[in-house]
N, C-alpha and C positions, 0 to 999 in steps of 0.2 A: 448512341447513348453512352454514357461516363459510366465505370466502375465506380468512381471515387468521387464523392463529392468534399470540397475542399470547407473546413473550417478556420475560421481565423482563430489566430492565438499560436503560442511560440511554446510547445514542450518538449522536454529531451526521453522522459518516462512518462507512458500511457498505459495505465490498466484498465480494464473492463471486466467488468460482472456482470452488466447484462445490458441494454437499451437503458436504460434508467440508472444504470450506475458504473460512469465514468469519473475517471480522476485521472490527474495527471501532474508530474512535478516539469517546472522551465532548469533553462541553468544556472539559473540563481539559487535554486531549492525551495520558492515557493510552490507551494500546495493550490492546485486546483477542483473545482465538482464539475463537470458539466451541468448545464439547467437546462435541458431540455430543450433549448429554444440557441436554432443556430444563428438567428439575429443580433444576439446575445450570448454568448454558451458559455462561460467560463464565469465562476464563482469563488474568487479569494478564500481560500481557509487556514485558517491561524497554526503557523509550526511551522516547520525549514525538513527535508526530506530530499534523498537519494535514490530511493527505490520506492514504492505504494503498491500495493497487491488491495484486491477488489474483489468479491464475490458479489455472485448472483442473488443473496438476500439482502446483501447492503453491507457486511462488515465490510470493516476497511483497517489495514494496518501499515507502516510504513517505519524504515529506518530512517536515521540520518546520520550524517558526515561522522560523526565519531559514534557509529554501530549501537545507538539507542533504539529500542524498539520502541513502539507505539503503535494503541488501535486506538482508533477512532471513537468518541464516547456523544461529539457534540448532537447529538439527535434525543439524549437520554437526559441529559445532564448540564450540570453550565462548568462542566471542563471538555473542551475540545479530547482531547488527547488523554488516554491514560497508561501511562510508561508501565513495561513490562520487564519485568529482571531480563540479563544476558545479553551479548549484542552479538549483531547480524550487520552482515553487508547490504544482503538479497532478501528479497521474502515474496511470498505466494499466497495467496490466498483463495482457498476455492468455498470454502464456508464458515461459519461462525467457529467452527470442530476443525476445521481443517486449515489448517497455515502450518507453512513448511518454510524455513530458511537457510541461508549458508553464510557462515560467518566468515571474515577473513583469512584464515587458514585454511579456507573449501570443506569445512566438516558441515554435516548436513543435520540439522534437526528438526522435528517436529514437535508442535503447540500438543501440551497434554490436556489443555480448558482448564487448565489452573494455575492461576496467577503465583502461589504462592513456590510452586514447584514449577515450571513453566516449560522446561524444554527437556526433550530425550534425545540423545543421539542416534543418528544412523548413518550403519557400515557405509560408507565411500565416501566419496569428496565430487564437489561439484563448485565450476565457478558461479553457478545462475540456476535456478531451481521457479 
């Protein structure tokens, strides 16, 4: 019996949040969803990305090539994407509260859940978080 069953489709970044919520960027920096269905699995989504972090309720955030953040809105709203002050290399995602990133210097911060003030620092430095 296989460990691994193979999917088609060509990504360089794969996050996972749960069964039901995969994403993944190729190396072009198109944005993928998983659908569910390995027949078919992969689902185009609008914007260009380097990194994507995924949680287990569905948020989704992701940088791109020149350290823009962005989370995810297109399930709410009819803007895919809504840009978040600061930039980031790296980013993590474990819940709607909880996203962590490293911006290109390796300084590390964390999402405060608020747009208007959006990130805290903390002590160390990391290449990947």
């Amino acid at each position: 019996m296989a460990d691994w069953k193979h999917i088609s489709g060509g990504l360089t970044t794969i996050s996972v949040g749960s069964r039901t919520h995969v994403w993944g960027v190729n190396s072009a920096g198109q944005i993928y969803r998983y659908t569910g269905h390995d027949a078919n699995p992969w689902v185009g989504i609008p914007g260009r990305a380097v990194d994507i972090g995924v949680a287990a309720d569905g948020t989704v955030w992701h940088v791109n090539a020149g350290g823009g953040i962005f989370r995810y809105a297109g399930d709410q709203g009819s803007t895919d994407w809504v840009a978040v002050s600061g930039g980031l290399s790296r980013i993590s995602v474990g819940s709607r509260t909880h996203v962590w990133g490293v911006n290109s210097a390796g300084q590390i911060y964390r999402y405060t859940g608020h747009d208007a003030n959006p990130w805290v620092g903390i002590p160390g430095r990391a290449v990947d978080i």
